[in-house]
Every structure is written in C-alpha cells, then in structure tokens.
Chimera marker file (.cmm) of the C-alpha trace (Angstrom):
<marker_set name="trace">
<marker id="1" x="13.390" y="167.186" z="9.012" r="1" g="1" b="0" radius="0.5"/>
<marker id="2" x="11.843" y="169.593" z="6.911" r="1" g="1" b="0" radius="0.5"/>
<marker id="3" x="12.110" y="173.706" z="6.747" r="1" g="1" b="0" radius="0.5"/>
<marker id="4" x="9.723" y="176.156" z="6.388" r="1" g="1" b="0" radius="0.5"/>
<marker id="5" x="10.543" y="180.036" z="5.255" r="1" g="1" b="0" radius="0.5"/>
<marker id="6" x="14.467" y="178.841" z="5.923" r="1" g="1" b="0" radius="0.5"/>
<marker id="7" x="13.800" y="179.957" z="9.602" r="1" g="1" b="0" radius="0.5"/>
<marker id="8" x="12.242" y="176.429" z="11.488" r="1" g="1" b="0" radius="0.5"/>
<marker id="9" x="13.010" y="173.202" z="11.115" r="1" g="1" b="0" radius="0.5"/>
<marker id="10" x="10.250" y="170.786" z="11.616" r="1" g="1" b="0" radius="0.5"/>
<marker id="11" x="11.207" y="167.374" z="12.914" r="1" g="1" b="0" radius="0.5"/>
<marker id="12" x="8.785" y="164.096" z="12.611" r="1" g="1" b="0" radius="0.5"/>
<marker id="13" x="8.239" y="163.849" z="16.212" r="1" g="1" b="0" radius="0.5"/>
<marker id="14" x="6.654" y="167.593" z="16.273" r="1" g="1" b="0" radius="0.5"/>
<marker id="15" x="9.770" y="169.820" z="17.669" r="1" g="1" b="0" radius="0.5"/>
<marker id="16" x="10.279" y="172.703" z="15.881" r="1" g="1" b="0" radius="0.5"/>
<marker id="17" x="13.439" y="175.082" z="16.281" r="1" g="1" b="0" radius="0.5"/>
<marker id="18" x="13.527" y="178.386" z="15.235" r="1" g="1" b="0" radius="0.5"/>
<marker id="19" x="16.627" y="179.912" z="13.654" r="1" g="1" b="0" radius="0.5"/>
<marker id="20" x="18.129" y="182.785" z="16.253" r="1" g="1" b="0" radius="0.5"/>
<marker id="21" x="18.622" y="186.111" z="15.595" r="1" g="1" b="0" radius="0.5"/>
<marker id="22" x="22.354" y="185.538" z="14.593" r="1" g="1" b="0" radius="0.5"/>
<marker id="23" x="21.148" y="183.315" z="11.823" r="1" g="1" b="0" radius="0.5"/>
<marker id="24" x="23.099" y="180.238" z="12.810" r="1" g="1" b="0" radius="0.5"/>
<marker id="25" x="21.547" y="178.569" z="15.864" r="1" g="1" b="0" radius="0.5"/>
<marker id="26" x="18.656" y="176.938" z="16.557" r="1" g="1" b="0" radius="0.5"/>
<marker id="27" x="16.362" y="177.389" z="19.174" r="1" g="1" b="0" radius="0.5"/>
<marker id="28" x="12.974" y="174.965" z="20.201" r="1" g="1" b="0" radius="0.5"/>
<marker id="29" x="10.208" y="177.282" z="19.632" r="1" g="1" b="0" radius="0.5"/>
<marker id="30" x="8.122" y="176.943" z="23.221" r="1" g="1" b="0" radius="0.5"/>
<marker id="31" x="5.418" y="179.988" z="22.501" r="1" g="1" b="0" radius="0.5"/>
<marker id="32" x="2.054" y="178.417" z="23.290" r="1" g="1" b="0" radius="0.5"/>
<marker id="33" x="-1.716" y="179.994" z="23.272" r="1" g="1" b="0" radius="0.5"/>
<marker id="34" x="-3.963" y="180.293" z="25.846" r="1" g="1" b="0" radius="0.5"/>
<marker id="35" x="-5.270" y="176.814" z="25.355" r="1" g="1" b="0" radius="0.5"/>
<marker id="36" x="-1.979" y="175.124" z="25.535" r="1" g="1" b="0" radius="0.5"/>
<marker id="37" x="-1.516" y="175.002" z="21.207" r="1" g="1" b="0" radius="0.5"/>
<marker id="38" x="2.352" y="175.058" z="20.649" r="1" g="1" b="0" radius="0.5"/>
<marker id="39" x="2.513" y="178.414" z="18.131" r="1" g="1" b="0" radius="0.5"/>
<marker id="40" x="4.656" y="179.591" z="15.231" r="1" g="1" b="0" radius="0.5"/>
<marker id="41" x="4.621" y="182.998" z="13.165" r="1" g="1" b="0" radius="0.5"/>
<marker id="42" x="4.827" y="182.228" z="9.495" r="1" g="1" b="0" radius="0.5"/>
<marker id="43" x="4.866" y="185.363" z="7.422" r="1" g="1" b="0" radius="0.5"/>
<marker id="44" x="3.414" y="187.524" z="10.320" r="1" g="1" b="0" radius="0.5"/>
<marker id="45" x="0.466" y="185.149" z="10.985" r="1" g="1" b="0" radius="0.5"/>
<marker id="46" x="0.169" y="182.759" z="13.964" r="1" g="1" b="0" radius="0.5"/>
<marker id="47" x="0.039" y="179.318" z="12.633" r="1" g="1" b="0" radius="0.5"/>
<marker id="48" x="-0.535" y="176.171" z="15.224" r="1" g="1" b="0" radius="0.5"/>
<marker id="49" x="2.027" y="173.670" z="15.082" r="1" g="1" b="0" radius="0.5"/>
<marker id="50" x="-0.083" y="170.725" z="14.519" r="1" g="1" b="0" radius="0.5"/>
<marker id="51" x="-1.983" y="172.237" z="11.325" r="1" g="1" b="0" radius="0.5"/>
<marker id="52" x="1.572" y="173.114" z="10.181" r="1" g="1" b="0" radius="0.5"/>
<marker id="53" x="2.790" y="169.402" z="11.035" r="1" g="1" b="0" radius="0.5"/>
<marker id="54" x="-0.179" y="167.896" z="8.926" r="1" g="1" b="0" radius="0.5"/>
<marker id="55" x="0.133" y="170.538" z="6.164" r="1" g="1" b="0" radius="0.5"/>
<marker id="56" x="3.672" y="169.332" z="5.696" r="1" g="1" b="0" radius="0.5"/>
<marker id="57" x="3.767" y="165.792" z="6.304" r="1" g="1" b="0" radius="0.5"/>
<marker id="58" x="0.297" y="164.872" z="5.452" r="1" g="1" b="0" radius="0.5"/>
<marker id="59" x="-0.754" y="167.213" z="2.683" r="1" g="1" b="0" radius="0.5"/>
<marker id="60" x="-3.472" y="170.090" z="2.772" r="1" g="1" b="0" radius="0.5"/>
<marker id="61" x="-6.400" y="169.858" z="5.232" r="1" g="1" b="0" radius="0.5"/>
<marker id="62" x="-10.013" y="169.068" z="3.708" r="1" g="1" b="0" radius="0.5"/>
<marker id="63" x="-12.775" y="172.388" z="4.170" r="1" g="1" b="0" radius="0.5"/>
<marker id="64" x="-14.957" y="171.114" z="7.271" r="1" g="1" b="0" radius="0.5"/>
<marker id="65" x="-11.827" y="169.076" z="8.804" r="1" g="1" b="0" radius="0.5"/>
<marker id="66" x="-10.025" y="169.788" z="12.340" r="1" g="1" b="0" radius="0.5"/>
<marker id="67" x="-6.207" y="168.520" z="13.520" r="1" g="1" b="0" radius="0.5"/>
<marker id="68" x="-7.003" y="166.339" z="16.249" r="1" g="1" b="0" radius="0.5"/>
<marker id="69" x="-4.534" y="165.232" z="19.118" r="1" g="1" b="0" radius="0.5"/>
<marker id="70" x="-4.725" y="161.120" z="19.200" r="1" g="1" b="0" radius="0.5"/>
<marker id="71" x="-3.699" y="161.199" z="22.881" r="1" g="1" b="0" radius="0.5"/>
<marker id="72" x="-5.370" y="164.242" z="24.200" r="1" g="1" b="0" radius="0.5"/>
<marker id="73" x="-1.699" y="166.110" z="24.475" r="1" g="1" b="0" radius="0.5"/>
<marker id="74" x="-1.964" y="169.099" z="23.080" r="1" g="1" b="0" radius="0.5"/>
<marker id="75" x="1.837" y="169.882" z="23.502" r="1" g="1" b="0" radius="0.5"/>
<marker id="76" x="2.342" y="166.127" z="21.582" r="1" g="1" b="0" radius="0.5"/>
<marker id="77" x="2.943" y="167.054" z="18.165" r="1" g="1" b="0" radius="0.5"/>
<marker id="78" x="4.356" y="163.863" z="16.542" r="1" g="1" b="0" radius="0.5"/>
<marker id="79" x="2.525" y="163.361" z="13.337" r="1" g="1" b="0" radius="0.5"/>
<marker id="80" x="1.487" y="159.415" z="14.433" r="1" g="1" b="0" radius="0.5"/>
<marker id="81" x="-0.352" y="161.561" z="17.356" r="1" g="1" b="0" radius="0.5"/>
<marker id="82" x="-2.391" y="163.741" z="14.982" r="1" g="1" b="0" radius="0.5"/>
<marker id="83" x="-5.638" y="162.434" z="13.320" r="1" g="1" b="0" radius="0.5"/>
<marker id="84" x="-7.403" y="164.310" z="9.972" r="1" g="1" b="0" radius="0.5"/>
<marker id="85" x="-11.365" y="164.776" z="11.554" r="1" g="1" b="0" radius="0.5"/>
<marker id="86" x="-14.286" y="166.167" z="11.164" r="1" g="1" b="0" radius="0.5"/>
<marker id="87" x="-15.668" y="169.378" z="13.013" r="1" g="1" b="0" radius="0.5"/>
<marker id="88" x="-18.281" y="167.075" z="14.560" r="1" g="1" b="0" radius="0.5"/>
<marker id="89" x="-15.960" y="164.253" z="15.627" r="1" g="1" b="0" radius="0.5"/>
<marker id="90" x="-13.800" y="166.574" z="17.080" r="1" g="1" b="0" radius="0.5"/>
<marker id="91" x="-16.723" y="167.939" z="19.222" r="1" g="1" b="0" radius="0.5"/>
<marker id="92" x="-18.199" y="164.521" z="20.080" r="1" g="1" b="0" radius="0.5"/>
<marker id="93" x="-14.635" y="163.468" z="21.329" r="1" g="1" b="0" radius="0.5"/>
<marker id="94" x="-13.948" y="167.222" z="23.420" r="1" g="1" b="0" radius="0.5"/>
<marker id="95" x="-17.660" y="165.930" z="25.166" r="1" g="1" b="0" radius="0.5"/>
<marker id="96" x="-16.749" y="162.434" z="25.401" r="1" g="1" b="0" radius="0.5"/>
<marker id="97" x="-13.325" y="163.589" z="27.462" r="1" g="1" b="0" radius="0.5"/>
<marker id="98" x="-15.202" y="166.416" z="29.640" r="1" g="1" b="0" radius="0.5"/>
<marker id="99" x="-17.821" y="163.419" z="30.869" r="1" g="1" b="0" radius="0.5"/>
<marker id="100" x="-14.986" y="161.480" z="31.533" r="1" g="1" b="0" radius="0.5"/>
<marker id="101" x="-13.435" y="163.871" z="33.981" r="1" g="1" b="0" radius="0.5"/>
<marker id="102" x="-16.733" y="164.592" z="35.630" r="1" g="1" b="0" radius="0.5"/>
<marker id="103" x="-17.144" y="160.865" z="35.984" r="1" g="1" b="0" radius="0.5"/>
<marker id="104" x="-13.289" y="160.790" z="37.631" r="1" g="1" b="0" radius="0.5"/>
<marker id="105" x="-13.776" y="163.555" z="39.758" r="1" g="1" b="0" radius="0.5"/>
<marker id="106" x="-16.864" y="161.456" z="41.506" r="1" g="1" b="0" radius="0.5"/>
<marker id="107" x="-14.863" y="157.969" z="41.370" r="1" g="1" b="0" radius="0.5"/>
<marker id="108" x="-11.631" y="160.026" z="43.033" r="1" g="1" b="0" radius="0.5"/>
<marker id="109" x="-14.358" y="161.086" z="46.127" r="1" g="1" b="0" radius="0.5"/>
<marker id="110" x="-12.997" y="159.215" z="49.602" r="1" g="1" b="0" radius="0.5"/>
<marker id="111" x="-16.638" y="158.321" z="50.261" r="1" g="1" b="0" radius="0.5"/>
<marker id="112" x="-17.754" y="154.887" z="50.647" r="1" g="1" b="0" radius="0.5"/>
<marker id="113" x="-20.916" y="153.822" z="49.114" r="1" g="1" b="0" radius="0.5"/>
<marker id="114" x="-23.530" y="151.269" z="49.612" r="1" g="1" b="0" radius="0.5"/>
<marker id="115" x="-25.470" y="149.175" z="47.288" r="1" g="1" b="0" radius="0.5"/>
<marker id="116" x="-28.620" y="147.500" z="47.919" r="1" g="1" b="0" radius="0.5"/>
<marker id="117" x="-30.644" y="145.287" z="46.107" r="1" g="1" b="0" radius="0.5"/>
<marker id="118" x="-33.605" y="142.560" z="46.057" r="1" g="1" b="0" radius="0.5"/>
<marker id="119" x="-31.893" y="138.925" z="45.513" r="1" g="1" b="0" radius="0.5"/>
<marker id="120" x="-34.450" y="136.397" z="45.469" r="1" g="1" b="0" radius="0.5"/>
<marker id="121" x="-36.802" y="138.436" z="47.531" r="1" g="1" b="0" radius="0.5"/>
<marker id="122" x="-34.485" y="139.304" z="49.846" r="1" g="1" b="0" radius="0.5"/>
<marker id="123" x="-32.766" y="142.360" z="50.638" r="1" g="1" b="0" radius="0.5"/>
<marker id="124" x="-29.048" y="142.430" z="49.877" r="1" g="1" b="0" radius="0.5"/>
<marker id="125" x="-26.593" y="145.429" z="50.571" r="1" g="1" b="0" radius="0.5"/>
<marker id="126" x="-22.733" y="145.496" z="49.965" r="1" g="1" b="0" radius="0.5"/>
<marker id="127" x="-20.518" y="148.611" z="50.862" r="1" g="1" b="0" radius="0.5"/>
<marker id="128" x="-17.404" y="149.986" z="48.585" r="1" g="1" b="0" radius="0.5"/>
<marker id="129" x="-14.634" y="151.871" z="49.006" r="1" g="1" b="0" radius="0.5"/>
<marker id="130" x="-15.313" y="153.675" z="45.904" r="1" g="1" b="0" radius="0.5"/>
<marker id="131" x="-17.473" y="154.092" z="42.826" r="1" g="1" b="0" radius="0.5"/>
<marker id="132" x="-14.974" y="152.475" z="40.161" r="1" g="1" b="0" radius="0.5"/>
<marker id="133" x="-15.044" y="149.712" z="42.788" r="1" g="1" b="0" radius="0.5"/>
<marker id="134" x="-18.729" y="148.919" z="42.845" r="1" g="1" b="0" radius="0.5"/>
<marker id="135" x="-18.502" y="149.362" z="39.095" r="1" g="1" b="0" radius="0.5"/>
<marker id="136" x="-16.275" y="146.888" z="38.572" r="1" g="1" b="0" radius="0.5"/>
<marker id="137" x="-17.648" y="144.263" z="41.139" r="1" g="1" b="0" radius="0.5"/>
<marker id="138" x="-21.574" y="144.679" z="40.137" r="1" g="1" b="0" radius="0.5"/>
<marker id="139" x="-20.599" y="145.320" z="36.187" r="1" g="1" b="0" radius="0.5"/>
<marker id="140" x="-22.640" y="148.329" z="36.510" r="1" g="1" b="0" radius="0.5"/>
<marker id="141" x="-21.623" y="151.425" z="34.263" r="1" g="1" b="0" radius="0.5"/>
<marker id="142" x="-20.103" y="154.408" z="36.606" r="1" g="1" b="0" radius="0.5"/>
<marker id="143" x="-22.141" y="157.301" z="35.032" r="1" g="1" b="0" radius="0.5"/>
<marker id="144" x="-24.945" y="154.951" z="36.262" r="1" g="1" b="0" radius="0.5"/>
<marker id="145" x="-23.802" y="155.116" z="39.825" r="1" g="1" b="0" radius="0.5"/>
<marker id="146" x="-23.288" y="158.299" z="39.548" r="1" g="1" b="0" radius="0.5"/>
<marker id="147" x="-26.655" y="159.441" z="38.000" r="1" g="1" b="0" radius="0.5"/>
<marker id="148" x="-28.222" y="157.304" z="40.747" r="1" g="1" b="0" radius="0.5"/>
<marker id="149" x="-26.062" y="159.324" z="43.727" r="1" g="1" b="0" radius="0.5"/>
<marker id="150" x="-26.928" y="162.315" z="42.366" r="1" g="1" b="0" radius="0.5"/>
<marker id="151" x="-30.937" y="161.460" z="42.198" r="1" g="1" b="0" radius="0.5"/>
<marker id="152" x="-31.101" y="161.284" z="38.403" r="1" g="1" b="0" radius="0.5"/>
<marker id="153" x="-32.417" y="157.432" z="38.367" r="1" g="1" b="0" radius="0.5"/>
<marker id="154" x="-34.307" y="155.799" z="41.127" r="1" g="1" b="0" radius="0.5"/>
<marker id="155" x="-32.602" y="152.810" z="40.456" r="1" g="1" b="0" radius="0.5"/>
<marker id="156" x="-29.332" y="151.421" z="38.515" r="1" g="1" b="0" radius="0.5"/>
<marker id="157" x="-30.296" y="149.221" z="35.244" r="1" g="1" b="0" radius="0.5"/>
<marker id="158" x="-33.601" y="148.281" z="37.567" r="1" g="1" b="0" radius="0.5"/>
<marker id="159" x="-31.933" y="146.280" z="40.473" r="1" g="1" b="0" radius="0.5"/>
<marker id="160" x="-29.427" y="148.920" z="42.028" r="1" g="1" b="0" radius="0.5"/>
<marker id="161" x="-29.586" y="151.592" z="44.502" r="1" g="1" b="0" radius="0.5"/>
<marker id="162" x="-26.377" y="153.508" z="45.948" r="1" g="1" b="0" radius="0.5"/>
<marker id="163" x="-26.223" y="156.298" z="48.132" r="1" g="1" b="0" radius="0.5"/>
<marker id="164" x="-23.045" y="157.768" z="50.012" r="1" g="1" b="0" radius="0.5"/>
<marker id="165" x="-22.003" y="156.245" z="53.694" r="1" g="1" b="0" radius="0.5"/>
<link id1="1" id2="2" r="1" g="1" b="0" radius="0.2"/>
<link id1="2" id2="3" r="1" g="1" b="0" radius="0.2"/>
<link id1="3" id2="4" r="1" g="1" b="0" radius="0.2"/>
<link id1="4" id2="5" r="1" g="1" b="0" radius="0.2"/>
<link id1="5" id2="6" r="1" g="1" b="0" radius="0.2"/>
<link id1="6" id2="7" r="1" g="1" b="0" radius="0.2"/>
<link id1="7" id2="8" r="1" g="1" b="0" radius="0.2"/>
<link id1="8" id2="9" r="1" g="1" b="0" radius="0.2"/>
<link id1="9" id2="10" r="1" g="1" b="0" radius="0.2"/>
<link id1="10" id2="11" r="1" g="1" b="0" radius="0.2"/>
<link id1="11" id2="12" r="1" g="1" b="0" radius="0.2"/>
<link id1="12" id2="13" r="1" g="1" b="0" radius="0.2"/>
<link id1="13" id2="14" r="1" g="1" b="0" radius="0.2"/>
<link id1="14" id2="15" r="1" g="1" b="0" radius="0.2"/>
<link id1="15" id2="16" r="1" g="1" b="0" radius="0.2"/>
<link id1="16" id2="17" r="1" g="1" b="0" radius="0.2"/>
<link id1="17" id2="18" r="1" g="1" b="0" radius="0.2"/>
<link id1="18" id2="19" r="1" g="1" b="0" radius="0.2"/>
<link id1="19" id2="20" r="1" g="1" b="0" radius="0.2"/>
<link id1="20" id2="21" r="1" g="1" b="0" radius="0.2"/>
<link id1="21" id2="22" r="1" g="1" b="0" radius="0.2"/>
<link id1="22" id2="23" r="1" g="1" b="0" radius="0.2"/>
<link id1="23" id2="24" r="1" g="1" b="0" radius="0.2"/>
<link id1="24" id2="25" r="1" g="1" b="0" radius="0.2"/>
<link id1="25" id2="26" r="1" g="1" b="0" radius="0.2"/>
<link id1="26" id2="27" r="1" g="1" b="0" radius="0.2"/>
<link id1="27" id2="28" r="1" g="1" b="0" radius="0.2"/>
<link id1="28" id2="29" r="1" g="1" b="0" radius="0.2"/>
<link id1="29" id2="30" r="1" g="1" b="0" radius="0.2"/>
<link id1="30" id2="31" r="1" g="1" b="0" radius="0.2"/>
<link id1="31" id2="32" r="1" g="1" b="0" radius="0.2"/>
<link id1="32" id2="33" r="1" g="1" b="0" radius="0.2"/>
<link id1="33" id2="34" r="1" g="1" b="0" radius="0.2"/>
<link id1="34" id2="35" r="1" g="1" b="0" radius="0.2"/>
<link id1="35" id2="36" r="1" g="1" b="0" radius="0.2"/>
<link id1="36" id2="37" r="1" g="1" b="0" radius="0.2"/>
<link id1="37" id2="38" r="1" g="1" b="0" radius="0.2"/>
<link id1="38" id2="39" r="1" g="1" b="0" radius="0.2"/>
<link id1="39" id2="40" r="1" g="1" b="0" radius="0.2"/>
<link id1="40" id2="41" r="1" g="1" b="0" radius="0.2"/>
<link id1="41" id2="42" r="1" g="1" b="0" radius="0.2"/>
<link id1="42" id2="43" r="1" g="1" b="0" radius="0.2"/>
<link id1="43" id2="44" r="1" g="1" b="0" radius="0.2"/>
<link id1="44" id2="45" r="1" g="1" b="0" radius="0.2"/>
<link id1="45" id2="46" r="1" g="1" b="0" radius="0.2"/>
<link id1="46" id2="47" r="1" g="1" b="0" radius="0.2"/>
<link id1="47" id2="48" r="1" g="1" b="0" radius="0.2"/>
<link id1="48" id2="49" r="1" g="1" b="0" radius="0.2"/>
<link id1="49" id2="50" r="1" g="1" b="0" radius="0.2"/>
<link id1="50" id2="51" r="1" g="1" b="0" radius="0.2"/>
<link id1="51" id2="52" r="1" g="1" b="0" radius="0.2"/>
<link id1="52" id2="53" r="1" g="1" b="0" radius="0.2"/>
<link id1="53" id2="54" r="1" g="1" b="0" radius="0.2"/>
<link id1="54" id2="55" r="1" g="1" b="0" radius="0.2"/>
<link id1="55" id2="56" r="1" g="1" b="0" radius="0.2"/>
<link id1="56" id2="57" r="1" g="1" b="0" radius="0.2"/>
<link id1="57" id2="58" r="1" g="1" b="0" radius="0.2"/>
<link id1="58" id2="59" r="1" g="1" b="0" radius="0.2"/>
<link id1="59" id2="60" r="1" g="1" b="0" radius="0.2"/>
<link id1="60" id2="61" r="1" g="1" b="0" radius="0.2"/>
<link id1="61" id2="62" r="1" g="1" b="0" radius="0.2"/>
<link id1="62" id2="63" r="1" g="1" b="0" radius="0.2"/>
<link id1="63" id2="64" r="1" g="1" b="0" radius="0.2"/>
<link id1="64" id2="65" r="1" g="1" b="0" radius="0.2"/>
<link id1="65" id2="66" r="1" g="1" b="0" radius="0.2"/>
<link id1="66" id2="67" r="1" g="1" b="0" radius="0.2"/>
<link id1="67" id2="68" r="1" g="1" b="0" radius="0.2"/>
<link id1="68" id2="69" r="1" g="1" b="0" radius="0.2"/>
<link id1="69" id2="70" r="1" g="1" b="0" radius="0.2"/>
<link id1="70" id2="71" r="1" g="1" b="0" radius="0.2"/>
<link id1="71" id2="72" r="1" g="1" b="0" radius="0.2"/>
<link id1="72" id2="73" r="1" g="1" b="0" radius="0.2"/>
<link id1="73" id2="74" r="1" g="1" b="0" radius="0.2"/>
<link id1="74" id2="75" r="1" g="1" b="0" radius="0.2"/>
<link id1="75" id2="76" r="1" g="1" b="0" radius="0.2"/>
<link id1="76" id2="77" r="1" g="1" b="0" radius="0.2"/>
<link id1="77" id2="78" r="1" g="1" b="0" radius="0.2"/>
<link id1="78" id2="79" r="1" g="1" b="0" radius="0.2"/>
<link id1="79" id2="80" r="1" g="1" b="0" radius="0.2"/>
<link id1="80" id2="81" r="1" g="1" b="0" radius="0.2"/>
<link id1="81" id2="82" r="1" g="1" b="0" radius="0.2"/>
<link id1="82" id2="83" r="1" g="1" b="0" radius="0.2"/>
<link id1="83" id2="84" r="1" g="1" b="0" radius="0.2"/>
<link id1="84" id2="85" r="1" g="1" b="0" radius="0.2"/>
<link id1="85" id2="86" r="1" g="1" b="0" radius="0.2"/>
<link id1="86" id2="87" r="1" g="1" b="0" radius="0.2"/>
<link id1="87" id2="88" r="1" g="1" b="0" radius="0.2"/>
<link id1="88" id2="89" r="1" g="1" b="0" radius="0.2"/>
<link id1="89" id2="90" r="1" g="1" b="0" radius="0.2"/>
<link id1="90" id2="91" r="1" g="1" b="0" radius="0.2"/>
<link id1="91" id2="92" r="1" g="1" b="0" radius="0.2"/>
<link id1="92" id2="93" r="1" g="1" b="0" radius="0.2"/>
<link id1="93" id2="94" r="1" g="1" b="0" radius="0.2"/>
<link id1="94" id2="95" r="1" g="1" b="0" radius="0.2"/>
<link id1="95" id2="96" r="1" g="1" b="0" radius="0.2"/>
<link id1="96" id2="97" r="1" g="1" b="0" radius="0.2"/>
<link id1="97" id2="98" r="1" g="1" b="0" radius="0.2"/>
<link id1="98" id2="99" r="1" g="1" b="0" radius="0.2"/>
<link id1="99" id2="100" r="1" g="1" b="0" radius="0.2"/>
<link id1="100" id2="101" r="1" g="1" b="0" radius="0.2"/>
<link id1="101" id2="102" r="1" g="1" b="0" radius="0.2"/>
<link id1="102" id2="103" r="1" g="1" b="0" radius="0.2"/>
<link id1="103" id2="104" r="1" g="1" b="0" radius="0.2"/>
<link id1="104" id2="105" r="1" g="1" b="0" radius="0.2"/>
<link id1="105" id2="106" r="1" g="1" b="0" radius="0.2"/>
<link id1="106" id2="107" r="1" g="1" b="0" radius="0.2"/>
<link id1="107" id2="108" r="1" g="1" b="0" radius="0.2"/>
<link id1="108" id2="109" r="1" g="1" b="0" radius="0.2"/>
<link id1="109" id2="110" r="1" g="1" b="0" radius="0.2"/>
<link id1="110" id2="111" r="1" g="1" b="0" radius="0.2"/>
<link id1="111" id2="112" r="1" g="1" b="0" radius="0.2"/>
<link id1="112" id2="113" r="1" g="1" b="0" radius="0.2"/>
<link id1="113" id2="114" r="1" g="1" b="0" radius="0.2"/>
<link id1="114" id2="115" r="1" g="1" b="0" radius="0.2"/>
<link id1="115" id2="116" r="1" g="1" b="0" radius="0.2"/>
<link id1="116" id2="117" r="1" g="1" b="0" radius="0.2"/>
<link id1="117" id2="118" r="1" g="1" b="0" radius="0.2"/>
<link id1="118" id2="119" r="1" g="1" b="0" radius="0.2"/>
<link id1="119" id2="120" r="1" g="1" b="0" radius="0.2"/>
<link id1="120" id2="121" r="1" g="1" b="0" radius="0.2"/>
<link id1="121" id2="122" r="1" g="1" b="0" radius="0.2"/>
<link id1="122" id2="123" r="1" g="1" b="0" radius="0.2"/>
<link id1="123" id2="124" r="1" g="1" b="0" radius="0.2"/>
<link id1="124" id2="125" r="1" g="1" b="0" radius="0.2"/>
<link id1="125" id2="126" r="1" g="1" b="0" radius="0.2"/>
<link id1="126" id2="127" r="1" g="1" b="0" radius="0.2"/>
<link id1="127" id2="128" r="1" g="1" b="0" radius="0.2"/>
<link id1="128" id2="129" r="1" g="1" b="0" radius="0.2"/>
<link id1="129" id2="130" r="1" g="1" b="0" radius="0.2"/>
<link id1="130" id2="131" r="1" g="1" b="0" radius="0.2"/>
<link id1="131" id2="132" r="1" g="1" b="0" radius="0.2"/>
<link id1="132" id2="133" r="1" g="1" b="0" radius="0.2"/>
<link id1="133" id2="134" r="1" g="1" b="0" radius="0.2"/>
<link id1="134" id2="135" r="1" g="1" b="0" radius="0.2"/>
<link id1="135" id2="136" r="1" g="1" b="0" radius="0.2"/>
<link id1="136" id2="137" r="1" g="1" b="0" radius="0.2"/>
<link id1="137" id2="138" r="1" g="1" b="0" radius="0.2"/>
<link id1="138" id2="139" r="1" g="1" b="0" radius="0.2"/>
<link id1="139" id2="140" r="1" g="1" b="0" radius="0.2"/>
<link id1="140" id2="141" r="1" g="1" b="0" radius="0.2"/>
<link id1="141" id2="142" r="1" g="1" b="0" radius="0.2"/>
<link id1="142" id2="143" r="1" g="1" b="0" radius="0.2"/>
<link id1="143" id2="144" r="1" g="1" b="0" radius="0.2"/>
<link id1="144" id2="145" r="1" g="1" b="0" radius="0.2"/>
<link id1="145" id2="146" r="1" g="1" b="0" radius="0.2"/>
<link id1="146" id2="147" r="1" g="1" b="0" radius="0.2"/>
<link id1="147" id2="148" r="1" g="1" b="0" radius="0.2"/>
<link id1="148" id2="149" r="1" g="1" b="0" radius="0.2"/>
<link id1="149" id2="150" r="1" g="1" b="0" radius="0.2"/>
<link id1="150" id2="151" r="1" g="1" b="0" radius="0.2"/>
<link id1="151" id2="152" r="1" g="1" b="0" radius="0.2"/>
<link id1="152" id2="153" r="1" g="1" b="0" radius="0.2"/>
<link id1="153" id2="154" r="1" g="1" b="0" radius="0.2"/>
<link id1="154" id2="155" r="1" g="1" b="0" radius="0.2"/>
<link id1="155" id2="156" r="1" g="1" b="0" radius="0.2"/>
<link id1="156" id2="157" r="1" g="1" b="0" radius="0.2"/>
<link id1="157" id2="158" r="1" g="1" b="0" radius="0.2"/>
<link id1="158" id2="159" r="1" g="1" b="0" radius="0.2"/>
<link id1="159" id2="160" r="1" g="1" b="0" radius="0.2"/>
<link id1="160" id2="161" r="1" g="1" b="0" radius="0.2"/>
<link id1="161" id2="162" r="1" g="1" b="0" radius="0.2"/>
<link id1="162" id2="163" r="1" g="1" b="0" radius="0.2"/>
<link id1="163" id2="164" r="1" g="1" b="0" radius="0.2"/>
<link id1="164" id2="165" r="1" g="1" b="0" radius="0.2"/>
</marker_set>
C-alpha cells in the first residue's frame, strides 16, 4: 500500500480509497470519465488511476509512451494488468480490438451460410450454422468469410465462396 498527498491509499491490485471528510475513514474512490478511466484529483488536477499506478509502482512514464490495459479492462487497475507502450502500439492494439468486434458481431449473426467449392472438378457445397463454424472446419480466416459475404473478394484464399442461406 502506498499514499499519495496523505489522502489515498493505493493498493497493488489498483483500489484506491480516499480519506473522508472526517479525516479517519476510508472510502474506494469510484469517480470514472466518460470513457470508463477510474479518476483521482491530486492537487486540483484530474489524474487517471492507471498513470498514477505506474508512476508509483513502476517509476516515471517515458515522453511518447501510453498506460496500456493488458486485458482490455479499463476499470482493472492491478499493476501486472498495465503495460509501458508506445503511442503507436497503443493505436495498433485499439484497431486490432475494434476489427475484432466487427468480426464478432458477423460470427454472432443466426444466419447459416454455405460454402462452395471445385474439388477435383467437381462442385462441392457444405452449409454452417455460423461463420466461426466454417472457419474452423475449412481453416479459413473469418475476416475472409466475412470480406467474401460482404462482396469484398470474389473468392476465399482462391477456392471458397460463401453467401448467407
């Protein structure tokens, strides 16, 4: 546990208490931004809790270097869940995760798809449930499925077509 301006205590796994207004208890500080950063006022300036974490624990933060969240949690403070990155990293991972959940939201859809393809110069065609289905059975990438349902490719690494049932 560690203090800061004799008014939080900062505890390892990221909680942080604030001292009340009678100066003896302690309360968990639950003030978060609009983006769902857990926030502390230090000296009349808002500070987020996870620079303040790594500041304390870790030392100061390099020029050009962001506090990243290891597990995507925002609200999971724990200094084994926070990562020293650069700007850029931090960018390429925020894009990585937002393809991700557009690549959910079309594996989540209840609507079967079919496959075909050319197998020895005949034509084959298999029907699935779902996209992370056919992915899995035909080892083709999702975002490839999905590109191809969406009319981006003709056809899936060459051999595949798919198209909603």
């Amino acid at each position: 546990m560690k203090w800061i301006n004799n008014n939080y205590k900062l505890y390892i796994n990221g909680k942080i208490f604030k001292r009340a207004s009678c100066g003896k208890e302690f309360k968990e500080v639950k003030q978060y931004d609009c983006n769902g950063y857990k926030t502390i006022y230090i000296e009349g300036r808002m500070k987020y809790v996870h620079r303040v974490m790594w500041e304390i624990y870790k030392g100061e933060i390099p020029k050009g270097y962001e506090i990243d969240h290891i597990n995507n949690k925002r609200n999971n403070n724990h200094i084994n869940n926070l990562r020293c990155i650069t700007k850029s990293e931090n960018t390429r991972k925020s894009a990585l995760r937002s393809w991700k959940r557009k690549v959910l939201k079309h594996t989540t859809l209840r609507k079967k798809i079919r496959a075909t393809w050319k197998q020895d110069g005949n034509k084959k065609t298999r029907i699935f449930k779902s996209i992370t289905l056919a992915s899995e059975k035909l080892k083709v990438p999702k975002q490839s499925i999905v590109d191809n349902l969406k009319g981006r490719t003709k056809r899936t690494r060459g051999l595949y077509n798919f198209e909603y049932i």
